[in-house]
Each structure stands twice: as C-alpha cells, then as structure tokens.
N, CA, C and O atoms as a CHARMM CRD file, in Angstrom:
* protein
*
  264
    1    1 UNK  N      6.64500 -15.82500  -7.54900 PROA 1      0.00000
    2    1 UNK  CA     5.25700 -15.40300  -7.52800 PROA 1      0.00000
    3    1 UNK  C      4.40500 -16.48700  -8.17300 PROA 1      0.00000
    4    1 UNK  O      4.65300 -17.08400  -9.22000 PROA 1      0.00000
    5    2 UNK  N      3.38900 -16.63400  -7.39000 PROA 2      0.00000
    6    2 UNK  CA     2.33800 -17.84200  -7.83000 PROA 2      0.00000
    7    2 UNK  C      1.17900 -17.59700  -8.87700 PROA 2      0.00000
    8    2 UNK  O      0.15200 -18.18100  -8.53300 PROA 2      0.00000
    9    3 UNK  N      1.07800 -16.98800  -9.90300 PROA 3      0.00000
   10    3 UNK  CA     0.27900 -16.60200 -10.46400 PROA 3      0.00000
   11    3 UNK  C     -1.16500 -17.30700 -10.85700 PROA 3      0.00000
   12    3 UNK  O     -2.25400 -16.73300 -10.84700 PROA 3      0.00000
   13    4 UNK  N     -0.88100 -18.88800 -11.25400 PROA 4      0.00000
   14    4 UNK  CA    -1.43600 -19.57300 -11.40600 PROA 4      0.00000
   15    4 UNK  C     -2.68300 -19.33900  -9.74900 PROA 4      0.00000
   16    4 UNK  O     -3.79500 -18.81300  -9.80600 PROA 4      0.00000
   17    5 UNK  N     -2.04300 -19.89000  -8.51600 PROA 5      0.00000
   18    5 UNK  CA    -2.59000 -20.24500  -7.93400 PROA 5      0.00000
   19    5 UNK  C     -3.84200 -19.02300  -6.87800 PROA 5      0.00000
   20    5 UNK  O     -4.81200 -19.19800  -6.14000 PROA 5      0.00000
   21    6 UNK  N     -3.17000 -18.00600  -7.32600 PROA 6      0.00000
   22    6 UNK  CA    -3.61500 -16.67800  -7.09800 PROA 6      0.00000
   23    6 UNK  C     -3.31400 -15.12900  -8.27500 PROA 6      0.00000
   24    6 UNK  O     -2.44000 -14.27100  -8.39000 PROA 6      0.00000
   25    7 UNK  N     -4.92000 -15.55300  -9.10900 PROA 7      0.00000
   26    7 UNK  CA    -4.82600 -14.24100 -10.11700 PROA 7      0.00000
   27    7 UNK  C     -5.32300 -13.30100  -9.87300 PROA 7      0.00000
   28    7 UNK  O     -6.33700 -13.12700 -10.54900 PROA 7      0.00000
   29    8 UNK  N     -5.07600 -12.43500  -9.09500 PROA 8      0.00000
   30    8 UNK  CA    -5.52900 -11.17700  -8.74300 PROA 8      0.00000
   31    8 UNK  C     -4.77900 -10.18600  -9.73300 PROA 8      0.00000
   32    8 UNK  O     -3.65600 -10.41100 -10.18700 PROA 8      0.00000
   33    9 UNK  N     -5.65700  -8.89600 -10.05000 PROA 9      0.00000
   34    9 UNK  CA    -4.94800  -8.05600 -10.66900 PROA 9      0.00000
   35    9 UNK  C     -4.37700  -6.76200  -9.21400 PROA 9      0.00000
   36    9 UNK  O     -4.64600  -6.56900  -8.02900 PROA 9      0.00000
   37   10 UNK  N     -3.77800  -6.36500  -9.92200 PROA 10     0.00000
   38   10 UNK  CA    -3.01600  -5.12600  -8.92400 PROA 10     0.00000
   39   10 UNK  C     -4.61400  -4.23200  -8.25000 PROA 10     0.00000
   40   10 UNK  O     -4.95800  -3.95600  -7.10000 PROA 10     0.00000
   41   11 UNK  N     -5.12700  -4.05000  -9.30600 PROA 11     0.00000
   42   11 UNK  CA    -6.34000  -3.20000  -8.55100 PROA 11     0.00000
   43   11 UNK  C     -7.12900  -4.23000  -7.43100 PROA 11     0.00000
   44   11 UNK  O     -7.34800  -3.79300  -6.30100 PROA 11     0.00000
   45   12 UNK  N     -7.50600  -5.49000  -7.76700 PROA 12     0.00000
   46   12 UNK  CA    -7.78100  -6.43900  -6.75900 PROA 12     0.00000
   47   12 UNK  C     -7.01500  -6.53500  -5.73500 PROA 12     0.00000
   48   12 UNK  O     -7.62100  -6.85400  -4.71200 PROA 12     0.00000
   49   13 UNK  N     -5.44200  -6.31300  -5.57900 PROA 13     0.00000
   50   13 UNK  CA    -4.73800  -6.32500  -4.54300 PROA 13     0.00000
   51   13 UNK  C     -5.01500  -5.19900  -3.32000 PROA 13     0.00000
   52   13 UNK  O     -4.87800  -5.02000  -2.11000 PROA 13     0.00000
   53   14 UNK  N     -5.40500  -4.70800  -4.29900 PROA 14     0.00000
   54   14 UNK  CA    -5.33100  -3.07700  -3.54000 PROA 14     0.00000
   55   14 UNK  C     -6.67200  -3.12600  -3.38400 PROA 14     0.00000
   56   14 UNK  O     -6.79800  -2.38100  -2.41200 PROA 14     0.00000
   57   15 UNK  N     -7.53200  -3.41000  -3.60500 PROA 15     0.00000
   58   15 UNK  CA    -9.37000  -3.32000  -3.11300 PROA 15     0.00000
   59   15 UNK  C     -9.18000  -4.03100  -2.21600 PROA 15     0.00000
   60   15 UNK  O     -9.93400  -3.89600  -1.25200 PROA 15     0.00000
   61   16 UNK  N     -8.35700  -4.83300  -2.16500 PROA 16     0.00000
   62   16 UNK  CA    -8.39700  -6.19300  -0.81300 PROA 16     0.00000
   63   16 UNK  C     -7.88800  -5.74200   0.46400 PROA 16     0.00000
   64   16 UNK  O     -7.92400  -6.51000   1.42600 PROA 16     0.00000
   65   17 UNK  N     -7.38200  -4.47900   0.57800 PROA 17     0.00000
   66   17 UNK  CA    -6.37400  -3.62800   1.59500 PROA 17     0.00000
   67   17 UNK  C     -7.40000  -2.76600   2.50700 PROA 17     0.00000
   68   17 UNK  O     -8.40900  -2.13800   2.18600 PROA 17     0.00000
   69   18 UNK  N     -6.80700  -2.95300   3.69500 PROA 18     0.00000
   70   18 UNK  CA    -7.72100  -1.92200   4.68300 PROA 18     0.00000
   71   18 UNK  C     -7.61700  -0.38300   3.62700 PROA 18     0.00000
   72   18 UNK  O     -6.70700  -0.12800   2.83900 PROA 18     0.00000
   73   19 UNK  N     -8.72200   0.38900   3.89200 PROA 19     0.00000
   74   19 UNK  CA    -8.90300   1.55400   3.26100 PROA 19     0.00000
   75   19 UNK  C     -7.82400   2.38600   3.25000 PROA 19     0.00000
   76   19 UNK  O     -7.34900   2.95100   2.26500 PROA 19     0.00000
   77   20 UNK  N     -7.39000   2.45200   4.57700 PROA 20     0.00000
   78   20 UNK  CA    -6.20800   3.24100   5.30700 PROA 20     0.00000
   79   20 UNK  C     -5.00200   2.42200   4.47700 PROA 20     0.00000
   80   20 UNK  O     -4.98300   3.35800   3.67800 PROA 20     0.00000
   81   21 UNK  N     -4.69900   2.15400   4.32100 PROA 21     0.00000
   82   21 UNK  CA    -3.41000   1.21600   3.71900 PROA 21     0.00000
   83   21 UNK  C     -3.58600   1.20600   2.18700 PROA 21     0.00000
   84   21 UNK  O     -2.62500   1.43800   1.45400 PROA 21     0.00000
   85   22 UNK  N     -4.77500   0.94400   1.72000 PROA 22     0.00000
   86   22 UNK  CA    -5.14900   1.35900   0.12500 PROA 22     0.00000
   87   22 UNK  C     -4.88500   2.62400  -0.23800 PROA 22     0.00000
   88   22 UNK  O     -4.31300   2.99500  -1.26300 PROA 22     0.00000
   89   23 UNK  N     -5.42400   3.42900   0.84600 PROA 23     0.00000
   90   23 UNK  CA    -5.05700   5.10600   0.26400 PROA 23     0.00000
   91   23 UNK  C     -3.47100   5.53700   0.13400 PROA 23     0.00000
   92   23 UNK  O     -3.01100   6.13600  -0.83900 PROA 23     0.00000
   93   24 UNK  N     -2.83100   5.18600   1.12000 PROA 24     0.00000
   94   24 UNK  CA    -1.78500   5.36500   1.43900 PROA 24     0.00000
   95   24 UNK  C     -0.70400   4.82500  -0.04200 PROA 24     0.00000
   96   24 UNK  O     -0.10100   5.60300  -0.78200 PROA 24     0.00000
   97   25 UNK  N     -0.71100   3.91400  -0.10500 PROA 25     0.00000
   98   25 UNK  CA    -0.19300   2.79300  -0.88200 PROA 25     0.00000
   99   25 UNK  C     -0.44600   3.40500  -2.39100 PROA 25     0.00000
  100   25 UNK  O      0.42300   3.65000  -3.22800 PROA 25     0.00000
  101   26 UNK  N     -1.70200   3.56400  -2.50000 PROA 26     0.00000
  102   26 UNK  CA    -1.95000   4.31100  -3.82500 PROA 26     0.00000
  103   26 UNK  C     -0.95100   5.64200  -4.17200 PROA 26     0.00000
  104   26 UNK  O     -0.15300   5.84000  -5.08800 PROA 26     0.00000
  105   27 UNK  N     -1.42500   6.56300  -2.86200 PROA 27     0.00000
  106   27 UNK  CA    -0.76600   7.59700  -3.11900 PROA 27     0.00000
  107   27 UNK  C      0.32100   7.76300  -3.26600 PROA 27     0.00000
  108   27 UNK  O      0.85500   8.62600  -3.96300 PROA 27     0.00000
  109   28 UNK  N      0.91200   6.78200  -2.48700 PROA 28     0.00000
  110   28 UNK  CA     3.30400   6.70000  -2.62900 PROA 28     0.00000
  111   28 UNK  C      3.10800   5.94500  -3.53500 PROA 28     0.00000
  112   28 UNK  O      3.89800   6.35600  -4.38500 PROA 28     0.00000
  113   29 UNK  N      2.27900   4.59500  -4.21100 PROA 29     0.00000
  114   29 UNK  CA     3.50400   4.17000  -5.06800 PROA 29     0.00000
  115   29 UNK  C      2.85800   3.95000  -6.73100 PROA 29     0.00000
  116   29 UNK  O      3.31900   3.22300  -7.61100 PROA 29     0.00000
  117   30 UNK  N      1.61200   4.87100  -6.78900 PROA 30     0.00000
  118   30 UNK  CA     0.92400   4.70800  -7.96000 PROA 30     0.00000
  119   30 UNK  C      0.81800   6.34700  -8.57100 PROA 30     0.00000
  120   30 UNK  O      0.99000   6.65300  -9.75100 PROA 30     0.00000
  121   31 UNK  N      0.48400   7.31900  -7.42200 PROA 31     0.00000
  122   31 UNK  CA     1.00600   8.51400  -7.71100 PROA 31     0.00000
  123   31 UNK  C      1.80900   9.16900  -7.47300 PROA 31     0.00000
  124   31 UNK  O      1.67000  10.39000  -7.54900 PROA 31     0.00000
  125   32 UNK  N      3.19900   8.45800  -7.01500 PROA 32     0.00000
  126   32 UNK  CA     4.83300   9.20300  -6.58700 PROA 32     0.00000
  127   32 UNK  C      4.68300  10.12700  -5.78100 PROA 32     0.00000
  128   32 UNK  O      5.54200  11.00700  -5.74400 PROA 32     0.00000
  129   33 UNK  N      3.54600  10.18100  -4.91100 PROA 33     0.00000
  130   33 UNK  CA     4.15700  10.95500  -3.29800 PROA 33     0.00000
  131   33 UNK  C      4.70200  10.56100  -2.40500 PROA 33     0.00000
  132   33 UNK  O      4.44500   9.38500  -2.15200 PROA 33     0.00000
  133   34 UNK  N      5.60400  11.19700  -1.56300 PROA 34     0.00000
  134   34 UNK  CA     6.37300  11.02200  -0.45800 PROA 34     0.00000
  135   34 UNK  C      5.63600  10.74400   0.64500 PROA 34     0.00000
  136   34 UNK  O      4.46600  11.10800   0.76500 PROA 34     0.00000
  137   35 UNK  N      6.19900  10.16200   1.40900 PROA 35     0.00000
  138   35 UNK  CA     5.83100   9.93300   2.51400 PROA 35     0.00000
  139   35 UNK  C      5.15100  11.50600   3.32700 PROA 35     0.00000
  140   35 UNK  O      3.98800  11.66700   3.69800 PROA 35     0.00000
  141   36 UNK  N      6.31900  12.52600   3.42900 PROA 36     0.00000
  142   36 UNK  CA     6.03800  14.24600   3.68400 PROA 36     0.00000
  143   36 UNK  C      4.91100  14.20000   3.16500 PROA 36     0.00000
  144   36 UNK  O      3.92200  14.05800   3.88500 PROA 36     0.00000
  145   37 UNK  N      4.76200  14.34800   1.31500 PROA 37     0.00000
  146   37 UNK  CA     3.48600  14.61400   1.28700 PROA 37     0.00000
  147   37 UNK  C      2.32200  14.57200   1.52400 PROA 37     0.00000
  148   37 UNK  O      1.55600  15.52500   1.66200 PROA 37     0.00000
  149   38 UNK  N      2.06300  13.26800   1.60200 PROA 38     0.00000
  150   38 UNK  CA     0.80400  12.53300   1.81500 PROA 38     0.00000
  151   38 UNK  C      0.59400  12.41900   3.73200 PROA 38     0.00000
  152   38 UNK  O     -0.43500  12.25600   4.38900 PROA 38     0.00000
  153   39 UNK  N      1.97500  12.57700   4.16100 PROA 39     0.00000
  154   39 UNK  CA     0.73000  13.08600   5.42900 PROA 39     0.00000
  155   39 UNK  C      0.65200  14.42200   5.50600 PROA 39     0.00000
  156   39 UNK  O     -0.02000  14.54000   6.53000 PROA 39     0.00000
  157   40 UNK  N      0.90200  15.65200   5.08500 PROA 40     0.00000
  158   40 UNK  CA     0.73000  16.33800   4.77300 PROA 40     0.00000
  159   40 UNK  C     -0.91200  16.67700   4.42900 PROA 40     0.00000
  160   40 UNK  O     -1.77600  17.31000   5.03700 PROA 40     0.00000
  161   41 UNK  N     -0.89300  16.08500   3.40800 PROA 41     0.00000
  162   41 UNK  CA    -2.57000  15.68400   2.61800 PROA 41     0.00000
  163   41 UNK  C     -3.03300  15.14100   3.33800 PROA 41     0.00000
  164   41 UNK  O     -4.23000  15.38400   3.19000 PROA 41     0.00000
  165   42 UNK  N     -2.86400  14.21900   4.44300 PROA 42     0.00000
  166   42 UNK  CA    -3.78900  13.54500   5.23800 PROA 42     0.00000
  167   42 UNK  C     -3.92200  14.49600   6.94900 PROA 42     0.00000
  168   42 UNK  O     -4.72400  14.44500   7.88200 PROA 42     0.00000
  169   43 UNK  N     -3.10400  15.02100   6.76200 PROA 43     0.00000
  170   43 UNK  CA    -2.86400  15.64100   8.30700 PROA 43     0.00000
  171   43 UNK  C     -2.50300  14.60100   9.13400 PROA 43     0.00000
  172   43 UNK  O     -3.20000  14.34000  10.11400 PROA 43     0.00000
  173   44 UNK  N     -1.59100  14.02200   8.89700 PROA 44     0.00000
  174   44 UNK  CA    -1.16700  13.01600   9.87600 PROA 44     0.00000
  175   44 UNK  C      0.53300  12.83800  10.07800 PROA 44     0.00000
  176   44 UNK  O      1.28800  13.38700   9.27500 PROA 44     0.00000
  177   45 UNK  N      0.87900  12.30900  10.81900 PROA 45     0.00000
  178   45 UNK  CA     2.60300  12.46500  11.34500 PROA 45     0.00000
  179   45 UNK  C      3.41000  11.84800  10.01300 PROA 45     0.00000
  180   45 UNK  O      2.51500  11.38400   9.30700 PROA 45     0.00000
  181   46 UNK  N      4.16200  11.72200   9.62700 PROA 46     0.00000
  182   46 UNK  CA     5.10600  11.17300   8.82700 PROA 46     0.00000
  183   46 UNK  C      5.56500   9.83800   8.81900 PROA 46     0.00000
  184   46 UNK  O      5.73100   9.06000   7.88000 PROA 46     0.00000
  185   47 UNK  N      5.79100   9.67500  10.40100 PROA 47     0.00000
  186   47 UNK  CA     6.20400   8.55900  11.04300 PROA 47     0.00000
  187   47 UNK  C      4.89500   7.64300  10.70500 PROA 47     0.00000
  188   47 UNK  O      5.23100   6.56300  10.22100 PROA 47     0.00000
  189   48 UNK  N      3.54200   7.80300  10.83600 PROA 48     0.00000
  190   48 UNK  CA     2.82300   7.14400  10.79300 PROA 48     0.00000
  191   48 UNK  C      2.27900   6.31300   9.39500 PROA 48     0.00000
  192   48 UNK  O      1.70600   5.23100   9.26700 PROA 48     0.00000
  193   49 UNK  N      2.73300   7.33700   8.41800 PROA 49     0.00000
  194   49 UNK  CA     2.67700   7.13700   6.84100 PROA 49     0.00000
  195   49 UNK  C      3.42000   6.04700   6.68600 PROA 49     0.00000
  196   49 UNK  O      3.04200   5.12200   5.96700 PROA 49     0.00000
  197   50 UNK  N      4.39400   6.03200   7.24700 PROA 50     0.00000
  198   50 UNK  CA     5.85900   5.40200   6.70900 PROA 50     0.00000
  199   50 UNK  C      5.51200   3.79100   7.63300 PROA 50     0.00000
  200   50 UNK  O      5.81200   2.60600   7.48300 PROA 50     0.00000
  201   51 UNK  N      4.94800   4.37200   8.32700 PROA 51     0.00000
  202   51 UNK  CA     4.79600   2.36500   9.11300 PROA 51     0.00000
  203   51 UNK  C      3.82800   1.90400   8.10700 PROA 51     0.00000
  204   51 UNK  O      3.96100   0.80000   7.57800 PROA 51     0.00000
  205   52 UNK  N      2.48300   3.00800   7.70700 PROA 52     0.00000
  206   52 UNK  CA     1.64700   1.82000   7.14900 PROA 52     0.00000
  207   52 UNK  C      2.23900   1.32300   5.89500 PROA 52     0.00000
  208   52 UNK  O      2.13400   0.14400   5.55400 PROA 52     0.00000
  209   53 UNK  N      3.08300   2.53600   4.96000 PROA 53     0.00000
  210   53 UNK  CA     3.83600   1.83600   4.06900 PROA 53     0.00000
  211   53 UNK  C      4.62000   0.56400   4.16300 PROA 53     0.00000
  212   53 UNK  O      4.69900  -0.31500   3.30500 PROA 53     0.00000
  213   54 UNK  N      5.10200   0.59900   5.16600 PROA 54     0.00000
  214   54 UNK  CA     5.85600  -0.86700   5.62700 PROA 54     0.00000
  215   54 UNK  C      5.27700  -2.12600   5.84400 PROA 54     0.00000
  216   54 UNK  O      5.79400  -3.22500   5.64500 PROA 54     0.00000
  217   55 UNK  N      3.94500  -1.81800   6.35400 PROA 55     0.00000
  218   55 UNK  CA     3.12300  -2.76200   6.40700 PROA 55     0.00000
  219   55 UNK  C      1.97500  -3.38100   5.50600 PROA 55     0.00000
  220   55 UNK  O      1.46500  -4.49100   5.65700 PROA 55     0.00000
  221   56 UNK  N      1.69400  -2.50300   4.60700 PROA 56     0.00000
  222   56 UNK  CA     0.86400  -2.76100   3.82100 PROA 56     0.00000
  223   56 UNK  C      2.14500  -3.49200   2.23000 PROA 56     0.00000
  224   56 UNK  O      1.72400  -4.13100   1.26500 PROA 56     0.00000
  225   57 UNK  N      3.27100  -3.19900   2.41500 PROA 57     0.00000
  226   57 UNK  CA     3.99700  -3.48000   1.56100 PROA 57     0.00000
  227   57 UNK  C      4.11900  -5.11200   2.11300 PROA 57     0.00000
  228   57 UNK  O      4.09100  -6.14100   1.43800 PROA 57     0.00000
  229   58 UNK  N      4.24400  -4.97000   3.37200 PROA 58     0.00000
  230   58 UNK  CA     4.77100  -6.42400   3.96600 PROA 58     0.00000
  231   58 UNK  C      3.43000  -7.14300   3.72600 PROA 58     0.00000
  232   58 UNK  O      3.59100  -8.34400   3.94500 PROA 58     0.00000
  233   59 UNK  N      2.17400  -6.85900   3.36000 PROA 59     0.00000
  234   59 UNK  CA     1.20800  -7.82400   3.66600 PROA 59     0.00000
  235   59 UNK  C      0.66500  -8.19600   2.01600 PROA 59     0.00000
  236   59 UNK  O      0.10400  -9.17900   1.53200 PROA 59     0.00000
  237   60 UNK  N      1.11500  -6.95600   1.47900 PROA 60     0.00000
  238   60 UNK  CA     1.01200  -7.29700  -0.47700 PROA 60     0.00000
  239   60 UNK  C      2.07700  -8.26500  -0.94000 PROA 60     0.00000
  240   60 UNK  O      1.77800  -9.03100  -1.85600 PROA 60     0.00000
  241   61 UNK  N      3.64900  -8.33400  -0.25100 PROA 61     0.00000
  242   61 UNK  CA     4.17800  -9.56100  -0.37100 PROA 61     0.00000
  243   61 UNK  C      3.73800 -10.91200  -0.10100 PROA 61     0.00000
  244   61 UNK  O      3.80700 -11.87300  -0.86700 PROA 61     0.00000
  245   62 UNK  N      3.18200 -10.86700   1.32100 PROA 62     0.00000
  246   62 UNK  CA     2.57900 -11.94000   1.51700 PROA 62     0.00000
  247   62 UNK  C      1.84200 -12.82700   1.02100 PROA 62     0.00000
  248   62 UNK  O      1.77600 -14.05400   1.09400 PROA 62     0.00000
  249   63 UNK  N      0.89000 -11.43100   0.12100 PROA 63     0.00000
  250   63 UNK  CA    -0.18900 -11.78200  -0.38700 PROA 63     0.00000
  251   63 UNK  C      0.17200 -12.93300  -1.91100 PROA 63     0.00000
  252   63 UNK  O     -0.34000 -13.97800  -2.31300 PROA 63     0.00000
  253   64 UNK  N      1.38000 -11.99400  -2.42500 PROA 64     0.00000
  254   64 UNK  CA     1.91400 -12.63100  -3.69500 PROA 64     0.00000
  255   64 UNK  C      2.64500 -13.55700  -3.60800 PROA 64     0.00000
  256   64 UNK  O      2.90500 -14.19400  -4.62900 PROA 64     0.00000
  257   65 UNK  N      3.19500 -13.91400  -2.38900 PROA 65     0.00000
  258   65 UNK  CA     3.85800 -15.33800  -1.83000 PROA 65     0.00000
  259   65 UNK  C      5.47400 -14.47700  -2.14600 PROA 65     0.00000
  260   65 UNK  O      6.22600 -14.96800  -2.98700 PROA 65     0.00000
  261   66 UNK  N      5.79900 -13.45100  -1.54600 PROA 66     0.00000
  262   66 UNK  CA     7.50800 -12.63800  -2.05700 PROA 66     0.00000
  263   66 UNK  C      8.02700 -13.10200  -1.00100 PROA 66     0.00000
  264   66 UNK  O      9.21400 -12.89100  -0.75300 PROA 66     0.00000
C-alpha cells in the first residue's frame, strides 16, 4: 500500500464510491450486515448485493494499489 503517494482516509475512500456501492459497502463491512440483510433493507435481490460487494471491493483495492 502506497500511503505516501495516495493519503486518503477510509471515509475519503468511501465518499469517492458511486453512492450505490458506498451504501452497500458501508452497510456489510462497517456495520456487519449480510449480504441477506441489506438487500432485504434495500429491496433488492441478493445476487445483486453480492456483485456490487465484489466490485466495489475490487475497485477500493485498486484504489490502494492491493
């Protein structure tokens, strides 16, 4: 991780995220809901939770150079 060359704090990471992917992201991995839950809470498929998790995880690596 490049810290020097990129200091963002975690909340900057996450302001920097499509809304949809911020919410999501928040909710599984800052307030320990499941995937079930939170589409649940969102009214949305499971399957669909779980991609943006994948993707928004894949693009916060990116972001940190992982």
């Amino acid at each position: 991780m490049s810290q020097q060359s990129n200091p963002q704090t975690l909340a900057e990471l996450l302001a920097s995220l499509p809304e949809e992917e911020r919410i999501i992201l928040t909710l599984h991995y800052l307030r320990s809901k499941s995937s079930r839950d939170i589409a649940d809470l969102l009214a949305v498929p499971e399957r669909a939770v779980i991609v943006v998790i994948e993707s928004g995880k894949a693009r916060l690596k990116g972001v940190l150079g992982l």
